[in-house]
C-alpha positions in Angstrom: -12.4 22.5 3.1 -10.6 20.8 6.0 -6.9 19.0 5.1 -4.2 17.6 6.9 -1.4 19.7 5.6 2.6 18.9 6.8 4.5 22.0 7.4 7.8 20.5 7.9 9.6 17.5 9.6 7.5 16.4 12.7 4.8 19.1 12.2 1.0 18.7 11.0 -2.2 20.6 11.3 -5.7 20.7 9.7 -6.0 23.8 7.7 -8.6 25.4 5.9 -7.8 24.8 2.3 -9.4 26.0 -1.2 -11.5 23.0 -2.3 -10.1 21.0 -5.7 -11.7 22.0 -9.2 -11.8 19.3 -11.7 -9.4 20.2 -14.5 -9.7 18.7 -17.6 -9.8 15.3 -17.6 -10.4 15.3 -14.1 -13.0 13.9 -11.4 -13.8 16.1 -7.5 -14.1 13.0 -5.0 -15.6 13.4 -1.8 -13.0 11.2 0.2 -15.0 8.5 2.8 -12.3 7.0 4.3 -8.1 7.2 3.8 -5.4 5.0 5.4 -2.4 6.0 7.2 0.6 4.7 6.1 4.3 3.7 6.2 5.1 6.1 3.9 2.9 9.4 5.4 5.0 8.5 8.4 8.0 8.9 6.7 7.2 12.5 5.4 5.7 13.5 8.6 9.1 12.6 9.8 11.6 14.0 7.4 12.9 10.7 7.1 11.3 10.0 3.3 13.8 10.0 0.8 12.0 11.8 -1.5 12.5 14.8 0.6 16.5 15.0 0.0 16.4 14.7 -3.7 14.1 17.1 -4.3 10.9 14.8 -5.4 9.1 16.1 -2.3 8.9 19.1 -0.5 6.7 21.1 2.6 4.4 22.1 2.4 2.8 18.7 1.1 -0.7 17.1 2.1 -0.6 13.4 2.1 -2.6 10.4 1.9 -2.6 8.1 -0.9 -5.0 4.8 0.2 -8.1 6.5 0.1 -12.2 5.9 -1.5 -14.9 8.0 -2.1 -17.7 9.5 -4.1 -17.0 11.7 -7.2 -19.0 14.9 -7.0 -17.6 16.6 -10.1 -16.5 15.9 -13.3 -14.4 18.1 -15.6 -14.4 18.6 -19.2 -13.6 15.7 -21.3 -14.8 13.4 -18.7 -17.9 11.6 -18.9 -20.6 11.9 -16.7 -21.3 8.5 -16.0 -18.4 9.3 -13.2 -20.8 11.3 -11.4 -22.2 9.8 -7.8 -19.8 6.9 -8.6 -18.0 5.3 -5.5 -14.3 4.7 -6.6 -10.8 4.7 -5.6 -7.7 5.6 -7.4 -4.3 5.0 -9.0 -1.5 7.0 -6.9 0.8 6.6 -9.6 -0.3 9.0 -12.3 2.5 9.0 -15.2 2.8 11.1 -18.3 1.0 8.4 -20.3 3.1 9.9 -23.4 6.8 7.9 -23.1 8.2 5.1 -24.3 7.2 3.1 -20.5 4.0 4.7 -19.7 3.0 3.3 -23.1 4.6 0.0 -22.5 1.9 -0.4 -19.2 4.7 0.3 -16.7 3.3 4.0 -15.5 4.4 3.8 -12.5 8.1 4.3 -13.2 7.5 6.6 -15.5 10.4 9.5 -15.4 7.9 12.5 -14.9 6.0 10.3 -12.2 3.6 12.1 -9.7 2.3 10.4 -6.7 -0.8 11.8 -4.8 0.0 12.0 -1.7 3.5 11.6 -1.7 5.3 13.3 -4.9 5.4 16.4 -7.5 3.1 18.3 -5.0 0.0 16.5 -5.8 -2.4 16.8 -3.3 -3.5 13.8 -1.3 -6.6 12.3 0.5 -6.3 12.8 4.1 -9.0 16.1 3.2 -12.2 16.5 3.0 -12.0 16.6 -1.2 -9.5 15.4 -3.6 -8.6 15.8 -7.4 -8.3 13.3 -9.4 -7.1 12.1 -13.4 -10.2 10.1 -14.7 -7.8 7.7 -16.1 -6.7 6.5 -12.8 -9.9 5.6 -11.1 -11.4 2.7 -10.6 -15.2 1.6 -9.7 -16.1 0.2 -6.6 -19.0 -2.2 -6.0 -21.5 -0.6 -3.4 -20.4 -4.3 -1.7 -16.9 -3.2 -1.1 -17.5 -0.9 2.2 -15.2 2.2 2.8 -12.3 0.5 4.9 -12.4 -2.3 2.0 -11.8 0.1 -0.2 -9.1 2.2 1.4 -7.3 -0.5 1.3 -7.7 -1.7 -2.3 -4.6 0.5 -2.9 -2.2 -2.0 -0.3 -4.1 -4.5 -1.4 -2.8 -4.0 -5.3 0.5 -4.1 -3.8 -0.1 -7.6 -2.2 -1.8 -9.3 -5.2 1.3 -8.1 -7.0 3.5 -9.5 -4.7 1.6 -12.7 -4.5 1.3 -13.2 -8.4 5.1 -12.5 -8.4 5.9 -14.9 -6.3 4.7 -17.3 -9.2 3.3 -19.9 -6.8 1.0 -23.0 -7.6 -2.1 -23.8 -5.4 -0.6 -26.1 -2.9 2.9 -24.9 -2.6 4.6 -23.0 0.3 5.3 -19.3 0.8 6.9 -17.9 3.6 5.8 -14.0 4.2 8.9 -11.9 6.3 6.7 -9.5 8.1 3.2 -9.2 10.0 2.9 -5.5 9.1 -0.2 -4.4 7.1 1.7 -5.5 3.8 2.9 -8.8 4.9 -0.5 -9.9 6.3 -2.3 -8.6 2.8 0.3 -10.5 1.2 -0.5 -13.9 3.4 -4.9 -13.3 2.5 -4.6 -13.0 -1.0 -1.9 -15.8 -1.4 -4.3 -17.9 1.0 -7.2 -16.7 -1.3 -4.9 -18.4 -4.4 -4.9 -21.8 -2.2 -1.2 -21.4 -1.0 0.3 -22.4 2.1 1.3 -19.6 3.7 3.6 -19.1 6.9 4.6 -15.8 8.3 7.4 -14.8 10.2 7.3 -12.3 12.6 9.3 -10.5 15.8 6.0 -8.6 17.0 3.8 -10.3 19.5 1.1 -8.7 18.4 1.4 -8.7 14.4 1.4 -13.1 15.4 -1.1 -13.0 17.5 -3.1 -11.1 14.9 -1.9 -13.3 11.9 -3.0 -16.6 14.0 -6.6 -15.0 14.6 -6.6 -14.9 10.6 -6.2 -18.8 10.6 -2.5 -18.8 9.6 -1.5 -21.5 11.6 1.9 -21.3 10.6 3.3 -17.8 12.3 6.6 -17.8 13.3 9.4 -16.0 14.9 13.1 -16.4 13.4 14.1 -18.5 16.9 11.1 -21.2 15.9 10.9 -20.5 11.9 10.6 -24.6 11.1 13.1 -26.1 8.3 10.9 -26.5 5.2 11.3 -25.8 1.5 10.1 -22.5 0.6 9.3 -22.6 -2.7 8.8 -18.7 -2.2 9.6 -16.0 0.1 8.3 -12.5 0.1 10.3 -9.7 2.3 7.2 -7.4 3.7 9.7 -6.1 6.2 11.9 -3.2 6.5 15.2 -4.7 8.2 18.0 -4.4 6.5 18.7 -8.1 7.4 15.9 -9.2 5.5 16.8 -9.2 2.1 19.9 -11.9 2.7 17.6 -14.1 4.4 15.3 -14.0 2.3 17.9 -15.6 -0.4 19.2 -18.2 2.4 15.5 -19.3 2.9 14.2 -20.0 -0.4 14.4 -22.7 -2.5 16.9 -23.0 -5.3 15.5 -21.7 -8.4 12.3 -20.7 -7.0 11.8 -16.5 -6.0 11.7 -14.1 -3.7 9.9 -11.1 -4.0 11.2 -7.6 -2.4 8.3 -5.2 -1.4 9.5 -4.4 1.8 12.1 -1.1 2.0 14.6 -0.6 5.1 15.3 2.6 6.4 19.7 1.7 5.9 20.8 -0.1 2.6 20.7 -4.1 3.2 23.5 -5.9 2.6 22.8 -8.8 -0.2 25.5 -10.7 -1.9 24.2 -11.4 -5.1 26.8 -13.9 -5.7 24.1 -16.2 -3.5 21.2 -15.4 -6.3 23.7 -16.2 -9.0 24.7 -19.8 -7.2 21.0 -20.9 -6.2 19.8 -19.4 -9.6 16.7 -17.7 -7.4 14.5 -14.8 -9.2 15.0 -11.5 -7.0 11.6 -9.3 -8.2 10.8 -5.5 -6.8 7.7 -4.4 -6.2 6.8 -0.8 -6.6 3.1 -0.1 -6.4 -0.3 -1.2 -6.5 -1.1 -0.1 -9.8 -1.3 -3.0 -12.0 -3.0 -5.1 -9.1 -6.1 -2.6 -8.0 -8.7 -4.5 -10.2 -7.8 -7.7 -8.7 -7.5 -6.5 -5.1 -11.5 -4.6 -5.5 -12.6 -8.0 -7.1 -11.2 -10.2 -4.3 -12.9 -7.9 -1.9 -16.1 -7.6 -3.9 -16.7 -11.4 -3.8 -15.5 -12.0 -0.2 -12.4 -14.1 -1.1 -10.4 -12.2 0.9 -11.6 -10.0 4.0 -9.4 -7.2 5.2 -10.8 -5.6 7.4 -9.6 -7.0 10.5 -6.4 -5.4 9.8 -7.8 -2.4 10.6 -7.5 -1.1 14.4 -9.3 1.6 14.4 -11.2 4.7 12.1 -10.1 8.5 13.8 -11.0 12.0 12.4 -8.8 14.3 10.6 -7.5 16.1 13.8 -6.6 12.9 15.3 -4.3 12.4 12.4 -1.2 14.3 13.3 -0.9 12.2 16.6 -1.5 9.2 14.6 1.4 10.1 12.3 3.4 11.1 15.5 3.1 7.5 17.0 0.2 8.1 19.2 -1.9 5.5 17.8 -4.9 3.6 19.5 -3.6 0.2 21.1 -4.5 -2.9 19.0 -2.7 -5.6 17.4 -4.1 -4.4 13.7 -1.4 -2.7 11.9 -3.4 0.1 10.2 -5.4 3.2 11.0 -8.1 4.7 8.9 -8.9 8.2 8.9 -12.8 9.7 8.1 -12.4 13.0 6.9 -15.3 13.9 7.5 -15.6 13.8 11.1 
């Protein structure tokens, strides 16, 4: 089968590959559609951090927002699996410690990542191998760019339920990218008013065409209570502001990551008494994100620019991306 396969910092091809085998407790899906994102960047790059301690390494075929069909089902599985449409957990844990047990998977010590981590294949291919345990059905209703990005969506929801808002009170999203405008729908979708600040033309203008009335740059940010701020962004400014912004008491949720270490002095958490949360993953938010999709409260799929093939995906990955104000690209293996 066809995969996109990185063979080192700034280099990707499509390669032939041997085609997955469902192990034990294992499903064959034939991928439909898999998103490009932040992170793939960062290993095509070199610039992932994963790659310096050791976590990750090159060869390494990525792709972790992905949906498809299962075709094949391993022992121990059941067969009801079969012909189902679903998508998938990236974080796949040991399920046998002390926080896998607890719910919390996805920091578990022996964590794999598909995609990203431990050598575990991902979905920008034509197949993919996957734990049973870490699917998750999709509604015929929820098309294929819907359910590519249930996985970013699970990170939103999280973010969003974090944020521990009421219907009616204010949020204030840092960020336009693909994550902060997720963020904004579902929160929207959970009847809060949500503003958006931004520094790229286009990530406003986009955010606007979604009915956020309230998108902002820093220069014309209004001075209102934030009774919640969520940092979607990756400056290293961000994280301080974040704190300034907020409301005393109220919290501010970190799922952005910057590329240097932000400066934050937590002496300004300790004497506003603000709740600083992390985010790491969709995992605990993938139901929620396929149901919101599934009954229409929150549509996605503008944020998607445009749908390439496989061999389009290394100039993708390189920068060379269609031009559109939507943040993400999709990829169709099978073209």
């Amino acid at each position: 089968m066809r995969a996109l396969v990185l063979t080192g910092p700034g280099e990707a091809e499509v390669q032939e590959v041997e085609p997955p085998v469902a192990g034990p407790g294992e499903v064959v899906v034939d991928v439909e559609r898999a998103g490009v994102c932040g992170t793939d960047v960062e290993l095509f790059t070199g610039h992932m951090s994963y790659l310096r301690t050791g976590r990750s390494w090159y060869p390494l075929r990525p792709g972790h927002e992905w949906c498809g069909r299962v075709t094949a089902v391993g022992e121990g599985v059941d067969g009801g699996w079969l012909g189902r449409r679903v998508t998938g957990d990236t974080m796949l844990g040991c399920g046998r410690c002390g926080r896998c047990r607890a719910g919390h998977h996805h920091v578990c010590a022996d964590l794999a990542e598909i995609g990203i981590s431990r050598g575990r294949a991902g979905a920008l291919a034509e197949r993919l191998a996957v734990p049973a345990a870490a699917l998750h059905r999709l509604p015929e209703s929820v098309d294929p760019a819907l359910g590519a990005l249930a996985e970013p969506g699970g990170n939103a929801l999280r973010a969003v339920r974090a944020a521990a808002l009421d219907p009616g009170e204010r949020l204030l999203v840092l960020g336009t990218g693909t994550i902060g405008l997720l963020v904004a729908l579902f929160a929207r979708a959970h009847g809060i008013d949500v503003h958006l600040m931004g520094r790229d033309e286009a990530g406003l203008r986009l955010a606007a065409e979604l009915g956020f009335t309230g998108a902002w740059t820093r220069a014309s940010l209004p001075s209102l209570p934030w009774h919640a701020v969520v940092d979607a962004a990756n400056s290293p400014e961000l994280p301080a502001l974040a704190v300034d912004l907020v409301e005393p008491a109220r919290r501010v949720v970190y799922i952005g990551l910057a590329a240097t270490p932000p400066r934050l002095d937590t002496r300004d958490l300790v004497l506003k008494d603000v709740t600083a949360v992390g985010i790491l993953g969709g995992s605990a938010g993938l139901s929620g994100a396929i149901a919101a999709y599934a009954s229409g409260s929150v549509d996605a799929r503008p944020l998607v620019a445009a749908t390439v093939g496989l061999a389009e995906t290394a100039d993708v990955l390189a920068g060379r991306r269609p031009a559109a104000a939507a943040p993400k690209i999709h990829v169709d293996p099978r073209r």
